[in-house]
C-alpha positions as CSV (number, residue, x, y, z in Angstrom):
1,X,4.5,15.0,-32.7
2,X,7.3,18.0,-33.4
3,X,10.9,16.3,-34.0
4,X,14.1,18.7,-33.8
5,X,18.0,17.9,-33.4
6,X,17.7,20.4,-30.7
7,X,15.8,22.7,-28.4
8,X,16.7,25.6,-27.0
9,X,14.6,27.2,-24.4
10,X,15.0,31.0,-23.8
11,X,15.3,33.6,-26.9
12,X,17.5,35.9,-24.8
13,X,21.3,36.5,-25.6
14,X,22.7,32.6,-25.2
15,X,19.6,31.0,-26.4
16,X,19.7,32.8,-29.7
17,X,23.7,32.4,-29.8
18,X,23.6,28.9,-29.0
19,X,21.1,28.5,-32.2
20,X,23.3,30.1,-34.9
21,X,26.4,27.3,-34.2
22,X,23.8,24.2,-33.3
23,X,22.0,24.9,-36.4
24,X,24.9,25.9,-38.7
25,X,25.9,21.7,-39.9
26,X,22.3,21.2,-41.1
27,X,20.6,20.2,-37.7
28,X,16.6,21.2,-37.3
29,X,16.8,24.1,-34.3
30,X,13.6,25.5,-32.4
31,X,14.2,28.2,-30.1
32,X,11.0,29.1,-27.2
33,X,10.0,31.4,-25.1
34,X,7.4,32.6,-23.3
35,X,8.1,36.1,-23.7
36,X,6.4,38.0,-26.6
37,X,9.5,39.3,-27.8
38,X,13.5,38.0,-28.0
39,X,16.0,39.0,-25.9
40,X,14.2,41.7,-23.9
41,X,17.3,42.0,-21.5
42,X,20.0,42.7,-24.4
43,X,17.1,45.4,-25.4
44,X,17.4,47.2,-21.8
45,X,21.1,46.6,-21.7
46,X,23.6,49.3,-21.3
47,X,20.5,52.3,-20.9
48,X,19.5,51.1,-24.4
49,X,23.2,51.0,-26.2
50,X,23.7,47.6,-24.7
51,X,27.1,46.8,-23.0
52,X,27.9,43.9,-25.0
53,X,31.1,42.8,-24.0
54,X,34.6,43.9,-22.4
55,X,37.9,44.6,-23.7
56,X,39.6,42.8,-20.4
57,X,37.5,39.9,-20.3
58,X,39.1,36.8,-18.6
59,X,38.5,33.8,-16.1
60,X,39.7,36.5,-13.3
61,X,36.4,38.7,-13.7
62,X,34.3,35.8,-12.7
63,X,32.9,34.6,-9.5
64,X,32.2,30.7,-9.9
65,X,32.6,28.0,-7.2
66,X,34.9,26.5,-9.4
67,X,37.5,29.3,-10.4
68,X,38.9,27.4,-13.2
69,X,35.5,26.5,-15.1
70,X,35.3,29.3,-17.4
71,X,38.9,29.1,-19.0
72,X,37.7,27.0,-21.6
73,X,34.8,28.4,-23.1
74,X,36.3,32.1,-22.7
75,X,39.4,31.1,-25.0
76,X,37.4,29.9,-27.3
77,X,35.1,32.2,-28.2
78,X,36.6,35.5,-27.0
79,X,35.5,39.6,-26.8
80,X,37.1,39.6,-30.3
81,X,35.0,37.0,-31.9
82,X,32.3,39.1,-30.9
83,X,33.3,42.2,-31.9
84,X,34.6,40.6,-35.4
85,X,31.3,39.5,-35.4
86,X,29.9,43.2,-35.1
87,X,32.0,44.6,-37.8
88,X,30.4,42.0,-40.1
89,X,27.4,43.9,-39.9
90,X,28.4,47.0,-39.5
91,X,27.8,47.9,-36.2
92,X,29.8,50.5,-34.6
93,X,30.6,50.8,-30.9
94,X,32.5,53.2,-29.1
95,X,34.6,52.3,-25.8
96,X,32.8,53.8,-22.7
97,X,34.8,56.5,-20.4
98,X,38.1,55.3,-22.4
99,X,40.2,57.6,-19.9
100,X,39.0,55.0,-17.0
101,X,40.6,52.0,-18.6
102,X,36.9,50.1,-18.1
103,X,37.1,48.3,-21.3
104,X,33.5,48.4,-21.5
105,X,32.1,48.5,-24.9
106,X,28.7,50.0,-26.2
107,X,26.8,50.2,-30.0
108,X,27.3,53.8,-31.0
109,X,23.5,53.3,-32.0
110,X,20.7,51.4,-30.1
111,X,20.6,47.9,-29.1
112,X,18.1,46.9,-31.3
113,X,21.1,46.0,-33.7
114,X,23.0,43.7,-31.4
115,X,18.7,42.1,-31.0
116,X,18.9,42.1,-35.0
117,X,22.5,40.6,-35.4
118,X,21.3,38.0,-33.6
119,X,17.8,36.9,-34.7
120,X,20.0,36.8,-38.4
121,X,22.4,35.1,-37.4
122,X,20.4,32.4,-36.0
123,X,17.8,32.4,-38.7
124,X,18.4,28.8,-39.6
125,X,16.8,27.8,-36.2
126,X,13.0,28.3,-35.7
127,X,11.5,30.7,-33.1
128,X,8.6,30.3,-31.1
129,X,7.8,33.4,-29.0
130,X,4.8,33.5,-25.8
131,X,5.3,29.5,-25.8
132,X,5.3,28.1,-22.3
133,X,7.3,25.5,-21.3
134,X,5.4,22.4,-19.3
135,X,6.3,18.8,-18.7
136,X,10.0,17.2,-19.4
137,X,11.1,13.6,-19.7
138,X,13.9,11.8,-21.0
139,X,13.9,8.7,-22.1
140,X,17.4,7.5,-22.0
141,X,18.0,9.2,-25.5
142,X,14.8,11.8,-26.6
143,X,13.9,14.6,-24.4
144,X,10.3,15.3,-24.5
145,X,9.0,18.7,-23.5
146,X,5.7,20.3,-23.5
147,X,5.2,23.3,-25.5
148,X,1.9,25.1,-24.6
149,X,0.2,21.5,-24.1
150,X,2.1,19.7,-27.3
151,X,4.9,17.5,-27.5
152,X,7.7,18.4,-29.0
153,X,11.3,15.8,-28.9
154,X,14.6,16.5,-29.4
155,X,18.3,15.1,-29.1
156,X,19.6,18.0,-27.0
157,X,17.8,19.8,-24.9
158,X,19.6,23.4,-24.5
159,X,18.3,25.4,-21.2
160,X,19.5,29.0,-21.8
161,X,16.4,30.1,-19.2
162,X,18.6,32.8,-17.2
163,X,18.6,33.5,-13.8
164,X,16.0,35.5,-11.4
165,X,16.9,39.3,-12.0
166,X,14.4,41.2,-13.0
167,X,10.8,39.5,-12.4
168,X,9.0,41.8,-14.1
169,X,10.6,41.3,-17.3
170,X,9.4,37.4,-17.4
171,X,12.5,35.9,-14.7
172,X,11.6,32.7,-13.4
173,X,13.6,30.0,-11.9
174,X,12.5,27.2,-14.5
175,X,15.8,26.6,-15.3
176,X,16.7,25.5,-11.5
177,X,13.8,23.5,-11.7
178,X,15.2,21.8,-14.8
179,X,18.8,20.8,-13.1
180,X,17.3,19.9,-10.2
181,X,14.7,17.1,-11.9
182,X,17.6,15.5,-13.9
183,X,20.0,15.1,-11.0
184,X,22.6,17.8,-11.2
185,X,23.1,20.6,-8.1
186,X,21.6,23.7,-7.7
187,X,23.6,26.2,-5.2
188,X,22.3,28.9,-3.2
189,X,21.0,32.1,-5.8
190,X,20.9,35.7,-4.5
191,X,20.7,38.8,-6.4
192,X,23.8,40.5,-7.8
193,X,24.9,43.8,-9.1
194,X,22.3,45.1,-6.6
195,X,22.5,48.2,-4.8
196,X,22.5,48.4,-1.0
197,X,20.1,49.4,1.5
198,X,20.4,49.8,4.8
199,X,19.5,50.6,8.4
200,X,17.3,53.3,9.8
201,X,19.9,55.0,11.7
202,X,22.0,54.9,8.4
203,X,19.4,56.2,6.5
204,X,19.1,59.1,8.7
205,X,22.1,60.8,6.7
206,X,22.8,58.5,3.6
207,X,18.7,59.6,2.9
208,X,19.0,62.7,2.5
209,X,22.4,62.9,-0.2
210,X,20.0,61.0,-2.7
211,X,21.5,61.8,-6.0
212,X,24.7,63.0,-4.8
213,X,27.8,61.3,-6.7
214,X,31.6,60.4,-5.9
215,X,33.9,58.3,-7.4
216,X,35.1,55.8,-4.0
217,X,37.0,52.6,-3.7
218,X,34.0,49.9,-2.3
219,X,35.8,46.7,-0.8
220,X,33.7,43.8,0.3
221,X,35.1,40.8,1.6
222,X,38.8,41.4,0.6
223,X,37.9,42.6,-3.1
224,X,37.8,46.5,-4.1
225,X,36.2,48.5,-7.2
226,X,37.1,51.9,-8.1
227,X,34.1,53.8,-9.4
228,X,31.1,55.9,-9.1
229,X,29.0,55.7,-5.9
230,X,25.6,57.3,-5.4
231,X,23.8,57.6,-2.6
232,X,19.6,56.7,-3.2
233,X,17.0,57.0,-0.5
234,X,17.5,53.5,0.6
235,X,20.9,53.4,0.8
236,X,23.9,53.4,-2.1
237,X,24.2,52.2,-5.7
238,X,26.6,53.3,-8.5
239,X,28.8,51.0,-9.8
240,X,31.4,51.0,-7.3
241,X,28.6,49.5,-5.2
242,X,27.3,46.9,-7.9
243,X,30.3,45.6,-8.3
244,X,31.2,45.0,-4.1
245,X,27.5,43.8,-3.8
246,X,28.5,40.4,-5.8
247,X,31.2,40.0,-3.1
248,X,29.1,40.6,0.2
249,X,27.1,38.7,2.3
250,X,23.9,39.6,4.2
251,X,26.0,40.5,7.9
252,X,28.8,41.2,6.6
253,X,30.0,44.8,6.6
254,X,31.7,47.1,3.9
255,X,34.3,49.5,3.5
256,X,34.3,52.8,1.7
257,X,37.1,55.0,0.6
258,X,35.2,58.5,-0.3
259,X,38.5,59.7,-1.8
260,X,40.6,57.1,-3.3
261,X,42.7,59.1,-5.7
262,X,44.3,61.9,-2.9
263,X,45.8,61.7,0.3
264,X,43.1,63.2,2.6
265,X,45.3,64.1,5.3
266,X,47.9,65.7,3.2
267,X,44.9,67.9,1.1
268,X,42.9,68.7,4.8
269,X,47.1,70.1,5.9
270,X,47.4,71.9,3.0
271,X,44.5,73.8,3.1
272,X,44.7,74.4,6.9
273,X,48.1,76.5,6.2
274,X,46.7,78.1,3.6
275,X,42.8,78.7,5.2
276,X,43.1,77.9,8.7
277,X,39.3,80.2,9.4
278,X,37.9,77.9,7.5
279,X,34.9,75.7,9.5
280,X,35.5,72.1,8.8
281,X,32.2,71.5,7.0
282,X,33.5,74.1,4.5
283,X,37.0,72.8,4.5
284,X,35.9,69.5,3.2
285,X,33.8,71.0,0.6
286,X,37.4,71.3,-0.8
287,X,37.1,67.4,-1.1
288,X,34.2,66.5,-1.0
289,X,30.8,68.0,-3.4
290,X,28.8,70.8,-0.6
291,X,26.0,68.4,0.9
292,X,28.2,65.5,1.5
293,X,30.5,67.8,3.2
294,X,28.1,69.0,5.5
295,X,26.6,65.1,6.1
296,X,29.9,64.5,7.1
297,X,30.8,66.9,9.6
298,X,27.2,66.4,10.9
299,X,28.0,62.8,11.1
300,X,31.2,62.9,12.7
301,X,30.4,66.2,14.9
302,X,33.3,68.1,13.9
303,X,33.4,71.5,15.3
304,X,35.5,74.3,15.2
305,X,37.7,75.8,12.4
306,X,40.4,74.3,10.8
307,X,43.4,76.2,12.6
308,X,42.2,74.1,15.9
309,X,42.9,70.7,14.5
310,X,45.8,68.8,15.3
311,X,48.1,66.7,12.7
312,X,46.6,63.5,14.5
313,X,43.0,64.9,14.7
314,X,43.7,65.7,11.0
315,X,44.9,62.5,10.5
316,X,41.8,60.7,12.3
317,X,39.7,62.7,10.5
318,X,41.7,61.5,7.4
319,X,41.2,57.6,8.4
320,X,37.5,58.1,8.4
321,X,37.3,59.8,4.8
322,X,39.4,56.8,3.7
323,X,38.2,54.0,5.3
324,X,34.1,54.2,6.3
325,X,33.2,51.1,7.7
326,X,29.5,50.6,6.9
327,X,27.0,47.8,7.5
328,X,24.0,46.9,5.0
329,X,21.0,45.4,5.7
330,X,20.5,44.1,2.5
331,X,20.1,44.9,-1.3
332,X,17.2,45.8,-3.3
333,X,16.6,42.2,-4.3
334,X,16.0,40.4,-7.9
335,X,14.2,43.9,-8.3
336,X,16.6,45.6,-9.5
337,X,19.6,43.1,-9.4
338,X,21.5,42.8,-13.4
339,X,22.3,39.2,-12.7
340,X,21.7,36.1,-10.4
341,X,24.6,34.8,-8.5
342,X,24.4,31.0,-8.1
343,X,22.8,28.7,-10.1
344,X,23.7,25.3,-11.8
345,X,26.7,23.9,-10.0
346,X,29.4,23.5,-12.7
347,X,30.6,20.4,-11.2
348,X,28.1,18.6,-13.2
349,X,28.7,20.1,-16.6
350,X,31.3,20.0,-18.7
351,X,33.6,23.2,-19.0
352,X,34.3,22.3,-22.9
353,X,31.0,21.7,-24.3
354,X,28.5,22.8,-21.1
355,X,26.9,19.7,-21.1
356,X,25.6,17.7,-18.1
357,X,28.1,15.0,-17.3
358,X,25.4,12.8,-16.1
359,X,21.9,13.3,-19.0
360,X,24.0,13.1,-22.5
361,X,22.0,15.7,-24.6
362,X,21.1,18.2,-21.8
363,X,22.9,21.7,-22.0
364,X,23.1,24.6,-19.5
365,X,24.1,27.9,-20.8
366,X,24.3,31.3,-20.1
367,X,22.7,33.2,-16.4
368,X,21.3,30.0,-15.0
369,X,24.8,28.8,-14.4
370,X,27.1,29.3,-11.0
371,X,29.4,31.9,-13.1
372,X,28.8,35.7,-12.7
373,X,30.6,38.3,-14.0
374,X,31.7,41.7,-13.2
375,X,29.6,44.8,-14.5
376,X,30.6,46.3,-17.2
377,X,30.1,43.9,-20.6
378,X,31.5,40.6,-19.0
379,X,27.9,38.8,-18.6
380,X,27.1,38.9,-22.0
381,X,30.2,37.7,-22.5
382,X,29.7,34.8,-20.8
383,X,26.6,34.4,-22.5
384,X,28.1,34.8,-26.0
385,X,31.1,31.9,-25.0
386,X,29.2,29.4,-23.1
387,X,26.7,29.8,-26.1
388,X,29.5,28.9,-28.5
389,X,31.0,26.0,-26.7
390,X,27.3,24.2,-26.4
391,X,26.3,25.2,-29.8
392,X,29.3,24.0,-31.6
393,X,29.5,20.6,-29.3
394,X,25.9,19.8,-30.9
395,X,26.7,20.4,-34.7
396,X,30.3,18.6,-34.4
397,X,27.6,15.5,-33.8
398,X,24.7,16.4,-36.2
């Protein structure tokens, strides 16, 4: 039978993390997966550049049941670490739409590197790639798992599994599976950073701006994002709308501000003294790109030039451009969805070390805990820090 200090299962961004600190006191390290290739998602990430992190990442860019439970790991090991990492091996990034004040950061080449940093920096561990994962049992103080059919033991069992986005690249819920067989709680997962889809009748002229583009302010339950929204053939994405989609809930309805950075009733005034002929479809073509301008006037029946409006119909108009209540049906599902929201409840881990209060040796890391992050770098962050506090809990007692 196989002996190792530790096993990790998944070889995406934690799992691989998590190796370079558990194996860097001496301790043997296998790392599995039943994917044919590591970290498949840091491949895809970022349209190939891989989004790697955030300048602003902190505790506050994190939904988690527990608001408090990332502090720890997040000081210690932070965006800098990461990036002081990079410029060991000379990997370049650039920040993405600086002017924005984002903080997201990219490699300047392809993400192959960040794939490559990490495979040698956790070359003391061993890798086993298109191994499945079968039976586990614990015995009070070995952890035996079946590795296509073979028994392998270990002192710490690391599950770095992820969530459910993204089915078709090998998701699974195994790592739920895990918790729930030793003991520790589960919440409720749904997909997140999803786009929206919605009704029929909403459809009828969200449908037909597919590929149009504006920069809005989406708010979901009490909490807004300032960025681009694009309207798709079943209903809206953009980030603007990845972000909001972590904070809604299936019945609940959203808000959108087409035109967050001007007053609209002060531009629609302005231009009414200055082009009163206008129609009102062309008038807010002054705000608004051509096609959405139309949608809107279609969609709100205005008629008439802009000479016959009133301040308060102006106004009204105004209200509506900054504040369009809409109600989604649902989202595209795991699909498309970047992360999984939900997962193991951090009540029964520890916040210093991410080990399960109650099974000594057993380790959740990574997606397939409750902490999500915002869009824009912060996941992997999450992945790189909750990597470091498990990894360096297990070599402080090799």
């Amino acid at each position: 039978m196989t002996q190792v200090d530790t096993l990790i299962l998944g070889a995406g961004a934690a799992g691989l993390f998590c190796a370079k600190f558990a194996a860097a006191t001496g301790g043997s390290v296998l790392v599995v997966d039943h994917a044919k290739r590591p970290a498949d998602k840091v491949r895809i990430s970022g349209g190939g550049r891989c989004n790697f992190t955030n300048l602003y990442a902190a505790p506050d860019n994190y939904i988690c049941r527990n608001p408090h439970f990332m502090k720890s790991a997040l000081a210690r090991y932070t965006q800098w670490d990461f990036i002081d990492l990079l410029a060991q091996h000379g990997i370049t990034w650039h920040e993405k739409n600086p002017e924005k004040g984002l903080g997201q950061l990219f490699c300047d080449g392809k993400s192959a590197a960040i794939i490559e940093m990490l495979l040698h920096e956790s070359r003391a561990a061993e890798l086993r790639l298109s191994t499945e994962v079968g039976e586990i049992s614990h015995d009070g103080t070995q952890f035996t798992v079946s590795l296509n059919g073979q028994p392998v033991q270990a002192r710490n069992l690391v599950v770095a599994t992820g969530g459910k986005s993204i089915p078709k690249m090998g998701a699974t819920g195994i790592g739920y599976q895990i918790a729930t067989q030793f003991g520790l709680q589960v919440l409720d997962t749904r997909p997140g950073l999803v786009p929206l889809t919605f009704a029929p009748h909403e459809l009828e002229w969200i449908a037909p701006l597919a590929g149009t583009a504006i920069e809005a302010r989406v708010t979901a339950n009490g909490t807004s994002f300032d960025e681009a929204l694009l309207f798709t053939h079943r209903g809206l994405s953009g980030p603007a709308i990845l972000q909001a989609s972590n904070y809604w809930r299936e019945g609940d309805a959203i808000t959108v501000d087409l035109l967050p950075a001007q007053n609209a009733f002060e531009a629609l005034k302005a231009e009414r003294s200055h082009n009163g002929r206008r129609q009102m479809h062309t008038a807010l073509a002054t705000l608004f790109p051509a096609k959405l301008a139309t949608a809107l006037a279609e969609k709100w029946q205005l008629r008439g030039n802009l000479a016959d409006q009133s301040d308060k119909a102006l106004q009204d108009l105004a209200n509506h451009i900054h504040a369009l209540p809409l109600k989604p049906t649902g989202s595209e599902g795991y699909r498309t969805a970047e992360v999984t929201l939900g997962g193991v409840d951090t009540d029964g881990l520890s916040s210093k070390t991410m080990e399960a209060k109650s099974v000594p040796g057993l380790y959740f890391i990574g997606e397939v805990v409750d902490v999500t992050g915002w869009l824009g770098g912060y996941n992997f962050q999450w992945a790189w820090a909750s990597a470091a506090a498990a990894g360096r809990a297990i070599a402080e007692r090799q």
